[in-house]
N, C-alpha and C positions, 0 to 999 in steps of 0.2 A: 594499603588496600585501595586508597583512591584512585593509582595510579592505573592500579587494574580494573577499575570499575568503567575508568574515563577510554583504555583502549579497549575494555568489551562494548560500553557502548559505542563509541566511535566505528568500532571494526561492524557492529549492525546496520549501522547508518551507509556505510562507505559500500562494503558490500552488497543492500538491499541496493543501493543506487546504481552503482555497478554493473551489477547483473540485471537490474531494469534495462538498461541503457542496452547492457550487450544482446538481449533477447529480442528487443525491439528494431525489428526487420520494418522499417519506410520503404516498402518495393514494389513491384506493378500491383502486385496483391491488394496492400492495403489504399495502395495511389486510385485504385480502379471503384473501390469502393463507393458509396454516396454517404454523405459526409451531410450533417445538417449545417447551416449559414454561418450558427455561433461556435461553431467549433475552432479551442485556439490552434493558433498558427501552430507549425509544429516543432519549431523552436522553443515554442515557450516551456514548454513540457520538463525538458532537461534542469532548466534554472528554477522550476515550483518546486519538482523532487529534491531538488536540492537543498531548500529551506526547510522545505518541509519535511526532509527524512534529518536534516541537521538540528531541528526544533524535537522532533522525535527524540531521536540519542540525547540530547541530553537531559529529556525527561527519564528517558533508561538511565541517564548517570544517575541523576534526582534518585531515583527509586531505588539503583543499586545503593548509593551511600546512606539513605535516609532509612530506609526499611530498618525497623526496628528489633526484628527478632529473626532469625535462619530461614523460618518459617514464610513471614513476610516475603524475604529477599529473594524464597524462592517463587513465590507467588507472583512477583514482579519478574523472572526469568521466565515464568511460565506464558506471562500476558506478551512478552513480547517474543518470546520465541513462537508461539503461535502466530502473533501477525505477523513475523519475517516469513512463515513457512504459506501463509495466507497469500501476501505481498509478491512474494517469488513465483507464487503459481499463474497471474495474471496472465504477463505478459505471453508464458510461451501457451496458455490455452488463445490467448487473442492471433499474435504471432505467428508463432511458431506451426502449432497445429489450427490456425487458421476458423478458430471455432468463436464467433465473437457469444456466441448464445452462452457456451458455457462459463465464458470467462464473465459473464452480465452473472447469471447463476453464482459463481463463484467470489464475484461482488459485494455479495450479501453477506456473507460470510466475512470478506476486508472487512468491510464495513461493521461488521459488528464485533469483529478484534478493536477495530481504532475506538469502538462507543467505549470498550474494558478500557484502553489505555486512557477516557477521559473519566472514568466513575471510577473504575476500581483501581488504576495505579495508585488515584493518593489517598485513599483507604488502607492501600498496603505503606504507603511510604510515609503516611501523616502530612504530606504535603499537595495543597490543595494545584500550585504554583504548576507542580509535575503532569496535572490532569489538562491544564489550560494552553500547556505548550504544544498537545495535541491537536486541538481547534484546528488551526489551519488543516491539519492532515486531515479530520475530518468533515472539511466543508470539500478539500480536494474531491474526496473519494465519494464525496455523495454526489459531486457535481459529473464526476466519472463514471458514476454509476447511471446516469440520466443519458449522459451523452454514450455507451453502451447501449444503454434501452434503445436509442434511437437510432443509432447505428446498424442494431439487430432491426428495428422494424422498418428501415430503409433497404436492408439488403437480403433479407431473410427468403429464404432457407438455407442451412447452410450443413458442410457433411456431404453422408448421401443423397439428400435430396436434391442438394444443389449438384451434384455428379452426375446425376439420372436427367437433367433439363439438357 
């Protein structure tokens, strides 16, 4: 059973990363944008998800192997299939459809899957170890979430209003 705990969460991790990466259009769009000072480079980006979605999975492994009753284990499928579906939605509202207001909106919501994956994974999994490998993912996403805010009040309105100027 380890074996499949260790390729379900590795396949979450690889995947969410993945499909970040492939959704994430760097094109006149986003280049046109206004961008606040502190904003990282946009290399850095690829190598934070990295860790941070690899520190992720294997608190999913944590939670898959540890959970202590069906119950639990699915408890911990449930907290993190909700942030992969959370996670996944980002980029193509930023993206793709070009909407950064929603994806700020929809922020909130990450963010408050990754707070489950530090409070309530190790409740489900009795280990406290599995809540604390999320950290980084949530200092990421809050810092994401700031730099959205201010991305949206640098370039706002966006949609139809921005169509009709």
């Amino acid at each position: 059973m380890d074996n499949t705990n260790a390729l379900i969460a590795a396949a979450w991790a690889i995947i969410l990363g993945g499909a970040g990466g492939a959704l994430t259009e760097i094109g006149p769009w986003y280049r046109q944008l206004r961008k606040p000072p502190w904003q990282p480079p946009d290399w850095l980006f690829g190598p934070a998800w990295t860790v941070i979605l690899g520190l992720a999975g294997w608190s999913f492994y944590i939670g898959l192997t540890q959970a202590p009753s069906p119950a639990a284990r699915a408890g911990v499928c449930a907290l993190f299939g909700a942030n992969f579906v959370l996670h996944f939605l980002w980029s193509p509202l930023f993206f793709k459809w070009k909407r950064p207001d929603w994806a700020l909106a929809e922020n909130v919501l990450l963010w408050l899957s990754v707070v489950g994956l530090m409070v309530v994974l190790p409740r489900l999994a009795g280990n406290s170890f599995a809540g604390w490998l999320n950290v980084p993912y949530f200092i990421w996403v809050s810092f994401a979430f700031v730099l959205n805010w201010k991305i949206v009040q640098l370039n706002r309105p966006f949609g139809r209003e921005a169509s009709a100027r």
